[in-house]
C-alpha positions as CSV (number, residue, x, y, z in Angstrom):
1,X,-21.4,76.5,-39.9
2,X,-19.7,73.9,-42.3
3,X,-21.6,70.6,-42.7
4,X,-18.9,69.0,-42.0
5,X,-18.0,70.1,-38.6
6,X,-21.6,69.7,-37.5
7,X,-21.5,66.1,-38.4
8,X,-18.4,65.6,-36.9
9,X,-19.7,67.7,-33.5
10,X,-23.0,65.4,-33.5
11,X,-21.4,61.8,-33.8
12,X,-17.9,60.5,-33.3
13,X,-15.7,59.7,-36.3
14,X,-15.3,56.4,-37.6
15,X,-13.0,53.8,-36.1
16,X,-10.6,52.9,-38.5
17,X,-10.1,49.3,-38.8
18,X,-6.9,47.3,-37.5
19,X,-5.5,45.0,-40.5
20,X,-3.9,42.9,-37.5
21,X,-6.2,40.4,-36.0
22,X,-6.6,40.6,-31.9
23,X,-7.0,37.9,-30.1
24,X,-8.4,37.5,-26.6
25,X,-4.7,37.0,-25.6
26,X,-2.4,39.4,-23.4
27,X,0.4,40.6,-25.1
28,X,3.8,39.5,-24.1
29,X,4.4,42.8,-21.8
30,X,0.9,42.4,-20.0
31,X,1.9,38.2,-19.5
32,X,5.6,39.0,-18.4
33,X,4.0,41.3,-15.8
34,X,1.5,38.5,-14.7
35,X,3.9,36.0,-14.4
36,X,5.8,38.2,-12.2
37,X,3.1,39.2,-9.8
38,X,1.8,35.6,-9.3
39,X,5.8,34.7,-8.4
40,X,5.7,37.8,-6.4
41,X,3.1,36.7,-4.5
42,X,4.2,33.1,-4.2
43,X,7.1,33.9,-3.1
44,X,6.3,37.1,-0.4
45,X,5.4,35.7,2.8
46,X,2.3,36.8,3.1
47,X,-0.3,34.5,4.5
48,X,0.5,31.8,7.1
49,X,1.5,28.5,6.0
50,X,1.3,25.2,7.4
51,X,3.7,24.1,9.8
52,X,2.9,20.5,11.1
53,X,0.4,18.9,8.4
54,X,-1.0,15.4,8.9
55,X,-1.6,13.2,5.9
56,X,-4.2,10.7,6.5
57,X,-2.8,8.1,3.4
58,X,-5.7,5.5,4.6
59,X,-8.8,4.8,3.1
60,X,-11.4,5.7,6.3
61,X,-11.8,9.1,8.1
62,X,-9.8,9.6,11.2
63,X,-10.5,11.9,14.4
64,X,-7.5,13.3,15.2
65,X,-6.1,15.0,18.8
66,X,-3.0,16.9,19.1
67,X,-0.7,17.5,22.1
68,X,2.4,19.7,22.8
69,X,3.8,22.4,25.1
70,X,2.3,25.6,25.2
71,X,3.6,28.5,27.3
72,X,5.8,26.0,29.3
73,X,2.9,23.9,29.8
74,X,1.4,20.5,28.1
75,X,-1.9,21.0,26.2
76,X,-4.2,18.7,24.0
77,X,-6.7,20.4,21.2
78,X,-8.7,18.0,19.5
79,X,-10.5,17.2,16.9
80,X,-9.4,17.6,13.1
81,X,-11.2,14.8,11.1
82,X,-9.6,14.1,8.0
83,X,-10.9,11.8,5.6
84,X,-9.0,9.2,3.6
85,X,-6.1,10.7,1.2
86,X,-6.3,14.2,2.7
87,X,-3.7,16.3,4.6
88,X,-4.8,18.7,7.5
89,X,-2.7,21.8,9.0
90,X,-3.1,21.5,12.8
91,X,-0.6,23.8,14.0
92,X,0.0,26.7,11.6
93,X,2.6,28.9,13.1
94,X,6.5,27.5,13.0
95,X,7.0,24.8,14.9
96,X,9.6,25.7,18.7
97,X,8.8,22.1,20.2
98,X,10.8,19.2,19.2
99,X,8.0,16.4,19.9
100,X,4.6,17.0,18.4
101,X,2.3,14.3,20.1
102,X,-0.3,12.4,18.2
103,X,-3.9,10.5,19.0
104,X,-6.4,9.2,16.1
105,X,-9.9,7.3,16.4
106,X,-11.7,5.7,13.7
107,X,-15.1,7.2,13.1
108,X,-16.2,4.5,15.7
109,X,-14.0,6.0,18.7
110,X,-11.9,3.6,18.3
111,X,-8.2,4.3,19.0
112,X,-6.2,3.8,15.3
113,X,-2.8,5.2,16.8
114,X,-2.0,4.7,19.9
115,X,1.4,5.3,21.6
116,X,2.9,6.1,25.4
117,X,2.1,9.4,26.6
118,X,-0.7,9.6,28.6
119,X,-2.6,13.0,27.7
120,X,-6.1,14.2,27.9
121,X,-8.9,14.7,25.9
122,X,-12.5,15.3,25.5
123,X,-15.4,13.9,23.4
124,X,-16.4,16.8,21.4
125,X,-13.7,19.7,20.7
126,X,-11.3,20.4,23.3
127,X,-8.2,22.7,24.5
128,X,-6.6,21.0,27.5
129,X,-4.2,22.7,29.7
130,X,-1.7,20.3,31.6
131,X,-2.0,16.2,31.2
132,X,-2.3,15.3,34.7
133,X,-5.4,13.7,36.3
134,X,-7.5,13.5,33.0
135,X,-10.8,11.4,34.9
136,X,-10.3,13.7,38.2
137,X,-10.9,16.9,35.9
138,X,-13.8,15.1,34.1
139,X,-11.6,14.8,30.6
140,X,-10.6,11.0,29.5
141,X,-7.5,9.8,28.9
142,X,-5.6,8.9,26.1
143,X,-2.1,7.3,25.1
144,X,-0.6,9.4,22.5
145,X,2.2,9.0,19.9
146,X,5.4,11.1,20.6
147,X,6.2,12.4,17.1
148,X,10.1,13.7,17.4
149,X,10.2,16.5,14.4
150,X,13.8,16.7,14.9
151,X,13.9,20.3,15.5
152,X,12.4,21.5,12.1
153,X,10.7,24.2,12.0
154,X,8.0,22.5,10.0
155,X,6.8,18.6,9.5
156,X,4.5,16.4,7.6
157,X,3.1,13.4,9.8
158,X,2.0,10.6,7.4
159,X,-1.1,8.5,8.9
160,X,-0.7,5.0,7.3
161,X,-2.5,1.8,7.4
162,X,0.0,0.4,9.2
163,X,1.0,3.1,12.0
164,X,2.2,2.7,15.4
């Protein structure tokens, strides 16, 4: 056998070496097809997205409780606490009720937004069902803010200092 062709069947042959310089970089075909993936993806509805987001633009954490009607009947879920300058998604599917209603405590207990619907709610975390006769069902109750979303299927709620 040739010499040759043993050395060549033993070891492989020799890169040759690129004159062009590679960088770390995609090219332009493999970015074009990036690009259009993460748009792709942004733009698929894939995951869930936030329907009715409150914004807590205050400096302090607040407790918050969250009424509306559910199957044809009021309910109260409590408690998101959002801290100051933060936004939290409490209802996450699109929104079929016009009013959205609306209860924060400080982290003292103390009642930060207080409106005119009487609802119910609980100390620690709660899912109420109907807002009648919150102390004769062992719940407390609580005056809500009636948020009126207008009929959009989605709504941000801004928390502010100065907040009915």
């Amino acid at each position: 056998m040739d010499p040759r062709t043993l050395r060549s069947l033993q070891q492989p042959p020799p890169r040759k070496l690129s004159s062009r310089l590679r960088l770390p970089f995609p090219d332009r075909m493999t970015l074009a097809v990036l690009l259009g993936a993460a748009l792709l993806s942004m733009l698929s509805p894939g995951k869930a997205h936030a329907e009715f987001t409150v914004c807590n633009q205050t400096l302090d954490v607040v407790n918050l409780a969250v009424g509306q009607k559910v199957d044809n009947a009021d309910q109260t879920d409590g408690w998101w606490t959002i801290g100051g300058n933060q936004c939290v998604n409490v209802i996450r599917e699109e929104l079929t009720n016009r009013y959205i209603y609306l209860y924060a405590t400080d982290v003292f207990g103390h009642a930060i937004l207080n409106g005119s619907t009487e609802m119910c709610i609980d100390r620690r975390r709660f899912s109420i069902r109907g807002i009648e006769e919150c102390w004769q069902r062992g719940h407390i109750a609580a005056r809500f803010v009636e948020v009126d979303t207008l009929e959009q299927v989605r709504w941000t709620y801004f928390l502010t200092g100065n907040s009915p």
